[in-house]
Backbone as CSV, one residue per row, in Angstrom:
resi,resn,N_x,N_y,N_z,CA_x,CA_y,CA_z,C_x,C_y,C_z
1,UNK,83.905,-0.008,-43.616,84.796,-0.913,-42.889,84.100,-1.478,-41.648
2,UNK,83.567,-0.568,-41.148,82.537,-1.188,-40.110,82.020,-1.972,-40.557
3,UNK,80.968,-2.107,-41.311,79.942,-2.855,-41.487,80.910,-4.247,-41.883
4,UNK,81.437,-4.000,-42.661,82.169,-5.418,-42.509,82.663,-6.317,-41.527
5,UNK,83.186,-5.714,-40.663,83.780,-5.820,-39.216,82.199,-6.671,-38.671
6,UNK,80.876,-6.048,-38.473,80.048,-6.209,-37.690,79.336,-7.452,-38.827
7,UNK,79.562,-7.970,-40.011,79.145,-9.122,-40.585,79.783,-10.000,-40.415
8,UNK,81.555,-9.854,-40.027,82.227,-10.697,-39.474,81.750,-11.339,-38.176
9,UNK,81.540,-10.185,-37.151,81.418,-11.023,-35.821,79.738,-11.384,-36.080
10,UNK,78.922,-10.899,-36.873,77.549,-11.638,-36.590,77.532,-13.271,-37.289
11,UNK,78.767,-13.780,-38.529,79.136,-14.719,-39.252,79.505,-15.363,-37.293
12,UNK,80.388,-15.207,-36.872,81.588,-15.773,-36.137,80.195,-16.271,-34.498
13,UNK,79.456,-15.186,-34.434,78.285,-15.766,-33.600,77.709,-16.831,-34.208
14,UNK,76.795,-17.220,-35.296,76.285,-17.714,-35.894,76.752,-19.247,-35.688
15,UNK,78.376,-19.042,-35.943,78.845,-20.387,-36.457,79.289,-20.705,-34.967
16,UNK,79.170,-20.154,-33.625,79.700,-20.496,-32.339,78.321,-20.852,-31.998
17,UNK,76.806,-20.914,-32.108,75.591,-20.813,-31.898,75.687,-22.348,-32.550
18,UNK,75.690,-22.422,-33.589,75.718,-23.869,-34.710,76.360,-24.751,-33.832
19,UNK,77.673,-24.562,-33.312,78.331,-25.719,-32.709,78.087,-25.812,-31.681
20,UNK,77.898,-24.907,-30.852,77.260,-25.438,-29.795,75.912,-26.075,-29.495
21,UNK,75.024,-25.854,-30.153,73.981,-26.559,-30.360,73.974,-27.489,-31.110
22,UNK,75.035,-28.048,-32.180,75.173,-29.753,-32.078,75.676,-30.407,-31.119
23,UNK,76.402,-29.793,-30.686,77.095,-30.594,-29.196,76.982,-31.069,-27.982
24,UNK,75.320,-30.123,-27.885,74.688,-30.589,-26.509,73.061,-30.513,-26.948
25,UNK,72.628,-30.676,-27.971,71.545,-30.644,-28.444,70.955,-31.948,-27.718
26,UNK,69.887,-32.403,-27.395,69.358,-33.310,-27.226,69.727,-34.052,-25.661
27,UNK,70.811,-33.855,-24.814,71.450,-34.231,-24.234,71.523,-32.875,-22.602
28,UNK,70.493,-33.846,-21.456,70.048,-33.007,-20.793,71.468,-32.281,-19.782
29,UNK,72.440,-32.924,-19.679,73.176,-33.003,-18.892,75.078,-32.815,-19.216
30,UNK,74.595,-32.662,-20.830,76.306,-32.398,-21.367,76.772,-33.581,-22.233
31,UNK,77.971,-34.180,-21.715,78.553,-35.377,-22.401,78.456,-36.163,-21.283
32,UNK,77.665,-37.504,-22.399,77.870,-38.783,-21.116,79.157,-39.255,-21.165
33,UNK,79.254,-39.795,-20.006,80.539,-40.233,-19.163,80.118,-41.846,-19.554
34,UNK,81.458,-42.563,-19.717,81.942,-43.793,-19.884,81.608,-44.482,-18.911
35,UNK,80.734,-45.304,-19.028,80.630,-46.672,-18.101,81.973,-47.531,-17.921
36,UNK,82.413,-47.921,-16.606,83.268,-49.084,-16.458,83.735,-50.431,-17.184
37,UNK,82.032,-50.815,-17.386,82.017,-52.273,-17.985,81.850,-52.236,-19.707
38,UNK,81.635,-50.849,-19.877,81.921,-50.735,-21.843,83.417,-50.810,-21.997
39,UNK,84.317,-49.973,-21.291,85.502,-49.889,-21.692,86.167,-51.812,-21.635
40,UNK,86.216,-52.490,-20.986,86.405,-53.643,-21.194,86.037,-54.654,-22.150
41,UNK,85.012,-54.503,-22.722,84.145,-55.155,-24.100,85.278,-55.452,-25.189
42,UNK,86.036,-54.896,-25.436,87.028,-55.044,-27.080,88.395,-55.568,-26.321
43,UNK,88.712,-55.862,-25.122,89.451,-56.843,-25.074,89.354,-58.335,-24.589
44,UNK,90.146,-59.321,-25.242,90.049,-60.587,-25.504,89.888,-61.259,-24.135
């Protein structure tokens, strides 16, 4: 029962490791923030 338990949480690391490293992969500083003058572009 253990060992199952401890393939669970090494699965549940794994897949928290995965997403977080698509999410800020490449990107020195986090999520870029919205410029002013983009948000205005798509209206008429």
């Amino acid at each position: 029962m253990g060992l199952i338990l401890l393939e669970a949480l090494l699965a549940l690391v794994v897949l928290v490791v995965i997403v977080w490293w698509t999410m800020f992969a490449g990107r020195s500083k986090g999520e870029l923030s919205a410029r002013p003058d983009d948000a205005d572009q798509d209206k008429p």
